[in-house]
Steps between C-alpha positions, in 0.01 A plus 500: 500500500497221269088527509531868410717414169211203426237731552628788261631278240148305478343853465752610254417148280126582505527889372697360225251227406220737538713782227575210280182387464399846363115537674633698818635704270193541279259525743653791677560713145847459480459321152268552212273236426247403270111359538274393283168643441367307195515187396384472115352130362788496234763519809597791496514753785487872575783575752524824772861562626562743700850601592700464870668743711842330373458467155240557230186315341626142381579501147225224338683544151703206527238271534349611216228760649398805365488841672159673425431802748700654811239661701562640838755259700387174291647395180248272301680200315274258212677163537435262237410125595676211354314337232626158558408482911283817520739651755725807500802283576571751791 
C-alpha cells in the first residue's frame, strides 16, 4: 500500500515539473510560442508566433516588438536589438 501512495505521488511530482517548466506544454500546442526566423547584423530579429489551442499568439508588444503582418496561423513580430549588448533582452 504504502508503495502504491510513493509511486503515484512521484508521478504526480513529475507532471507538475514537466507543466511548470512550460515545453510539454509547448510542444504539444497547448501554448503559443514564438521562433525566430531572422537574425539581422544590427540584432534585431524577425519573430513567427503562432497561437496554442489554450490561448492565443504571445503578445511581443511588451518587449518592445512590432507587429508587421498576420498571415495564415503565424503572426510576424520585428523585434528590435539592444544597442548597448546587441541582444533583444528577451
Amino acid at each position: 500500500m504504502l508503495k502504491t501512495v510513493v509511486a503515484v505521488a512521484v508521478c504526480i511530482l513529475a507532471v507538475m515539473f514537466a507543466i511548470k517548466d512550460g515545453r510539454v506544454l509547448r510542444s504539444t500546442g497547448l501554448t503559443g510560442s514564438c521562433t525566430t526566423v531572422q537574425a539581422r547584423a544590427d540584432g534585431s530579429e524577425v519573430e513567427a508566433c503562432h497561437a496554442g489551442k489554450l490561448e492565443g499568439r504571445p503578445d511581443l508588444s511588451r518587449t518592445g516588438c512590432i507587429s508587421v503582418a498576420v498571415r495564415g496561423k503565424l503572426e510576424w513580430w520585428h523585434c528590435p536589438g539592444n544597442p548597448q549588448t546587441g541582444n533583444t533582452g528577451r
